[in-house]
C-alpha positions in Angstrom: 81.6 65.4 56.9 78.0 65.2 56.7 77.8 61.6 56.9 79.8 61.3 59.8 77.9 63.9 61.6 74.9 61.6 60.8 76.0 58.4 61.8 77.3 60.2 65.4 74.1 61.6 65.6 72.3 57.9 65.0 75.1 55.9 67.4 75.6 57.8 70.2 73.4 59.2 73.5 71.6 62.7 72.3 71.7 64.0 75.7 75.1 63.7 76.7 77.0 64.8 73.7 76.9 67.8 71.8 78.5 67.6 68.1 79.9 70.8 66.2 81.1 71.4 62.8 83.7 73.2 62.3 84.6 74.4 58.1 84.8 77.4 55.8 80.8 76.8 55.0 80.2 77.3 58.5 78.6 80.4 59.8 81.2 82.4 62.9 78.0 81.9 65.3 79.3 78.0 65.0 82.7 78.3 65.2 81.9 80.0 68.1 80.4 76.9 70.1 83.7 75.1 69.9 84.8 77.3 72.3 81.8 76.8 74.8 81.1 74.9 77.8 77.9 73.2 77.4 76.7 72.2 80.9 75.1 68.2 81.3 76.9 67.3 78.2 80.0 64.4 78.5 81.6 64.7 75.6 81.9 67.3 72.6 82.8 66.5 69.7 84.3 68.8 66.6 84.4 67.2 63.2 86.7 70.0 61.5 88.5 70.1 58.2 92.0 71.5 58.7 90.7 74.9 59.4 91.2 74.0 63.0 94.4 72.7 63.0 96.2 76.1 63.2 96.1 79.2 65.6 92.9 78.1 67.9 93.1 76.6 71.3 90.0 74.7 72.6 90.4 74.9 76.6 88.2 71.3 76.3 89.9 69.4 73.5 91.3 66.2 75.4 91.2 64.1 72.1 92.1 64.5 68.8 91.4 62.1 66.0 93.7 62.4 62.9 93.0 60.7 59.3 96.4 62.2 58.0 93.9 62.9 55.3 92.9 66.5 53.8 91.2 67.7 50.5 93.5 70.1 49.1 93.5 72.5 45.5 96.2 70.8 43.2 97.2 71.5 40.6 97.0 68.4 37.4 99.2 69.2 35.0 97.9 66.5 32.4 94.8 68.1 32.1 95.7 71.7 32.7 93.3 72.8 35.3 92.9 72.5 39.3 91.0 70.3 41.5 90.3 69.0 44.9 91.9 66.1 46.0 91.9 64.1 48.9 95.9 64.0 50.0 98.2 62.7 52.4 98.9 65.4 54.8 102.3 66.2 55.7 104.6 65.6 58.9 104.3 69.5 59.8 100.4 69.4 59.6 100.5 66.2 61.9 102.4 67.7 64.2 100.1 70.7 64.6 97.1 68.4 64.6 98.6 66.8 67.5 99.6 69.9 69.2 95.7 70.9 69.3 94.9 67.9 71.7 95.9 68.5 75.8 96.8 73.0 75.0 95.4 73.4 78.7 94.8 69.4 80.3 96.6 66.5 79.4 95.4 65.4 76.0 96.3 62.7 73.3 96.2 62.2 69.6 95.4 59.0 67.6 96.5 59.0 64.5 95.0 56.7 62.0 97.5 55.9 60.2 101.1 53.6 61.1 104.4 55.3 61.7 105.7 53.9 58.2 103.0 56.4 56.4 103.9 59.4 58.7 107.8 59.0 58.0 106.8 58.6 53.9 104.6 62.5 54.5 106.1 65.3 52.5 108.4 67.3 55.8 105.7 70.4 54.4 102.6 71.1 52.5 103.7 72.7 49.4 102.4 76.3 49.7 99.2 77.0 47.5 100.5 79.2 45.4 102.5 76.4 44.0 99.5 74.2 43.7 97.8 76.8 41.6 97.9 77.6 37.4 99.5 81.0 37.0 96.1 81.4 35.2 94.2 81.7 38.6 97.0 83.3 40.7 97.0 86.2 37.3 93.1 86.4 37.1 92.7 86.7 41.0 95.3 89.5 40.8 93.2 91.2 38.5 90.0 90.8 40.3 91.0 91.4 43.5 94.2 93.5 43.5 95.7 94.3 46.7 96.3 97.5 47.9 99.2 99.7 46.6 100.8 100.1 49.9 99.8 96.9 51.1 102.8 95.7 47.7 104.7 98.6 48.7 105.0 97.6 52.5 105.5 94.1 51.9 108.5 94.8 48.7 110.2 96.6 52.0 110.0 94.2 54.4 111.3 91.7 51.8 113.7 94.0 51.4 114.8 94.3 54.8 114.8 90.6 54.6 117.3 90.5 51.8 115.2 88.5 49.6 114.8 91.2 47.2 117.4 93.7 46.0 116.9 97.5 45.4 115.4 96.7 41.9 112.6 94.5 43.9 114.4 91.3 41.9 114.9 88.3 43.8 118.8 89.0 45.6 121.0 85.7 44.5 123.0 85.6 47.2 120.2 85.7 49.6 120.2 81.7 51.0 116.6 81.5 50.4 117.1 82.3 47.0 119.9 79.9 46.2 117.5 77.1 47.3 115.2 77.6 44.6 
């Protein structure tokens, strides 16, 4: 992201654009600006990861510009351990990429990538918990344990639910269940 930031930086007129990053390394005084109006300046531009793809609307954003790319924990079986990878995103997450583009003002998206590669996306991103060794999802557990009630509140509302029984096991005739 850094190198694209540079090359912006190089290409385009200084005083009529305004650049922002916006990641999980980035301080909240940044993410901040993405939500400013910066007076004199033509275009902003926000080089995100898909941190921004979900739950924020930028009153400004008129374009957005989607790789269909994003670098994702998996987990590799044939070496027993988890990395980053640079993945195909899936048909829901280009949907809500597109959905960021026009929330206030007409907007568009351009994807960069063909219709044939969005049809062959996963329909969802397999949740990260299913990307992940039991190893990490144990030792993070361990480390950072959530609260008593927090497991107590949330074994009742999957109760409520009817995803788990009165014995907090998984209820088999629950339809979510039977999918398994």
């Amino acid at each position: 992201m850094t190198s694209v930031l540079a090359r912006l930086e190089s290409s385009l007129p200084q005083d009529q654009i305004t650049i922002i990053l916006l990641h999980s390394q980035v301080d909240n005084d940044e993410h901040r600006k993405v939500f400013r109006f910066f007076p004199g300046v033509r275009l902003k531009i926000i080089l995100s990861t898909n941190i921004g793809q979900t739950s924020i609307t930028i009153p400004d954003l008129l374009y957005v510009i989607d790789t269909g790319r994003a670098k994702m924990k998996t987990y590799d079986m044939t070496i027993d351990a988890s990395r980053l990878t640079i993945t195909w995103i899936s048909q829901a997450d280009a949907k809500q990429r597109a959905g960021r583009a026009g929330r206030v003002c007409h907007g568009n998206c351009y994807r960069l990538y063909d219709n044939d590669r969005l049809a062959k996306m996963d329909l969802h991103t397999v949740p990260e918990l299913m990307r992940r060794t039991l190893d990490e999802i144990c030792l993070l557990t361990k480390l950072e344990a959530p609260p008593k009630d927090a497991v107590i509140q949330s074994c009742s509302r999957l109760k409520l639910l009817g995803v788990l029984d009165e014995r907090d096991e998984e209820d088999p005739q629950n339809p979510a269940v039977k999918a398994k």
